[in-house]
N, C-alpha and C positions, 0 to 999 in steps of 0.2 A: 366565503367566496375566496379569500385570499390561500387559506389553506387546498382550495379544492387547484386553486391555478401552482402554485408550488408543487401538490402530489405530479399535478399533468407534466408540469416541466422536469422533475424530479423520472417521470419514466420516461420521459422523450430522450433527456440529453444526459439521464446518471445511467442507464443500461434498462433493459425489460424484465431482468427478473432482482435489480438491488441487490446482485449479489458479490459483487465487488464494489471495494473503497477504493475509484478511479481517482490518477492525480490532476485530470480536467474534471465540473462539473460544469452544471449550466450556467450560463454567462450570468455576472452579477455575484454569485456564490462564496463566498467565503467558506470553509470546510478545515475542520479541525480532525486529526486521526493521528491515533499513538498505540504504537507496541512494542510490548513489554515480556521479558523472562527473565529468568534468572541472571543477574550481572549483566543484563543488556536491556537498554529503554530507546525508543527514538521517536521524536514528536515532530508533526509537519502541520504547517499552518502554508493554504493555499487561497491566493485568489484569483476565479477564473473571469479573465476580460473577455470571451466569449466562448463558443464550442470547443474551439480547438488552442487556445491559448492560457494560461497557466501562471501566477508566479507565486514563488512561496518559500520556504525557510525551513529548513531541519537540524535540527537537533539532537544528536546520535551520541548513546555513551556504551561503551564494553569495558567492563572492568574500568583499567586506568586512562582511557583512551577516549576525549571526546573531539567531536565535527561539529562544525557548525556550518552551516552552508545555506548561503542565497541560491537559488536554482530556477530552471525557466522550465516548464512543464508542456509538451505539444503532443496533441492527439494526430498522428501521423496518419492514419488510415482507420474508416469503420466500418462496418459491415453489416447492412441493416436488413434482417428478415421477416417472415409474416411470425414468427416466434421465438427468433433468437437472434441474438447482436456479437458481432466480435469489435475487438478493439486493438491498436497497437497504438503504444505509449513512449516517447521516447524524453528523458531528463537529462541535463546538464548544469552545472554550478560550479562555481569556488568559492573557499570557504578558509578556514582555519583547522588545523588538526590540535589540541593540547593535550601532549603527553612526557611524562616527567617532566613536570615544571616545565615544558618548552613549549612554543607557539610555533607553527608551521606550515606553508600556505598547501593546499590542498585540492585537488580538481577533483568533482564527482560525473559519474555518468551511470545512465540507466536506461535498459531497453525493460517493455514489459509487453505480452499478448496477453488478451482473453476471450473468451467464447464462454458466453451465457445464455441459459431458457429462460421459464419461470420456474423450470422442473432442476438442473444440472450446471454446471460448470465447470472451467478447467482455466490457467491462469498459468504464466511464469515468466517471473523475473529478475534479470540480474543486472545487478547494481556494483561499481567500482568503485573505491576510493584513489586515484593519483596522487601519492606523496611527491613531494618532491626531492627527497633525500632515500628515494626507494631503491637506488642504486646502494646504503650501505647496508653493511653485509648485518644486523642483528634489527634490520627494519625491511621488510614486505608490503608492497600495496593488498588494500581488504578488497576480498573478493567473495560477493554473497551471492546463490543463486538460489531461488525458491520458486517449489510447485506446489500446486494447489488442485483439487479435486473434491466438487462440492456435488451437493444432494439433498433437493427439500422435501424433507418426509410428506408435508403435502402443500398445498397450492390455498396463497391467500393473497389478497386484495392490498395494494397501498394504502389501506389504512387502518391494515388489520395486521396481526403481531407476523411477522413471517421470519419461518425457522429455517437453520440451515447446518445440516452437515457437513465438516469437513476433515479431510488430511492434506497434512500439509508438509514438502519436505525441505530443509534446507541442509546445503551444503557451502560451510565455509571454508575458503581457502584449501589448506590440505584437509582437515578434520574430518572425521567419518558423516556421512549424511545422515543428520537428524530427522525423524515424525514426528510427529504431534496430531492428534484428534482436537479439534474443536466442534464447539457448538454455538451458531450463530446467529443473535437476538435483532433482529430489524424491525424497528415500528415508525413509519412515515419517517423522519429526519434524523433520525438518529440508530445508531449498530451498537451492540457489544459482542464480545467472542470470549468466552472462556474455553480455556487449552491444556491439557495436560502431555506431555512428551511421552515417549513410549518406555527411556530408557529416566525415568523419571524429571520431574522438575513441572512448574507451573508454567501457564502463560495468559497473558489479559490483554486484550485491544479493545478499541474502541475507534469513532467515530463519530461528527456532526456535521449539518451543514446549515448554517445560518447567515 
């Protein structure tokens, strides 16, 4: 019983086809989600005080460069159809930046949209870093923005494995815009994604919500 009321609330208030790791879930929800590539990992630990509210903690490392950041998570707008759901996400936090040996106070922000089926998806997000020392000249605020276009080879139930195709592109700051192919493992509470880049290198995410 308790599994069948979790699947129901799990499609009501996490999306209708599972196919984004939203950073609101259903009220009560604690949700664990990390990703990962090469010289870059960032882990978010969330907990949502109802539909539309959020708090939670990240954890971001590039190379020599890590964030740490308390942040408050709000489902700004949703859009709920007889087969598909959009979302807009909006983040904010401060935190600490550690790089060379220094400690540095740091403001984040994040806008994100999505629009999902059971069948398709589409997704983007971009996230800022505010230094505070961004005015000197051999330091830049981080600037991430990433898109997403998903596709489930075929249509399964919440409590059955559901598969998902995707590409995904980011572009950091100046740097040429990265691909990547994933493929994406969802069974009731839990996701994984394995990812491979187009101009080589791995990627692994994952996903929980307890």
């Amino acid at each position: 019983m308790n599994k069948l009321i979790l699947g129901l609330l799990l499609l009501s208030f996490g999306g209708v086809g599972t196919a984004n790791a939203h950073p609101v879930s259903f009220q009560g929800a604690t949700s664990l989600m990390s990703y990962n590539k090469e010289k870059e990992n960032e882990l978010l630990l969330t907990y949502s005080f109802d539909r539309s509210w959020a708090a939670g903690l990240s954890y971001f490392k590039m190379e020599d460069i890590e964030y740490t950041i308390p942040r408050i998570n709000f489902l700004a707008k949703r859009w709920n159809n007889d087969d598909s759901q959009g979302n807009i996400y909006l983040s904010a936090g401060y935190g600490t930046e550690r790089s060379f040996d220094e400690n540095k106070g740091v403001t984040f922000g994040s806008v994100e949209a999505d629009w999902e089926s059971r069948k398709y998806y589409t997704s983007i997000q971009y996230n800022k870093f505010f230094r505070q020392d961004s005015d000197a000249v051999d330091r830049t605020d981080y600037e991430h923005t990433k898109g997403r276009l998903g596709v489930a080879p075929y249509l399964a139930e919440f409590n059955e494995l559901n598969t998902w195709l995707i590409v995904q592109f980011d572009k950091v700051n100046d740097k040429p815009i990265e691909t990547t192919q994933f493929i994406r493992l969802f069974y009731k509470n839990a996701m994984i994604e394995l990812g491979a880049a187009f101009g080589g290198g791995w990627a692994f995410n994952y996903m929980v919500h307890f």
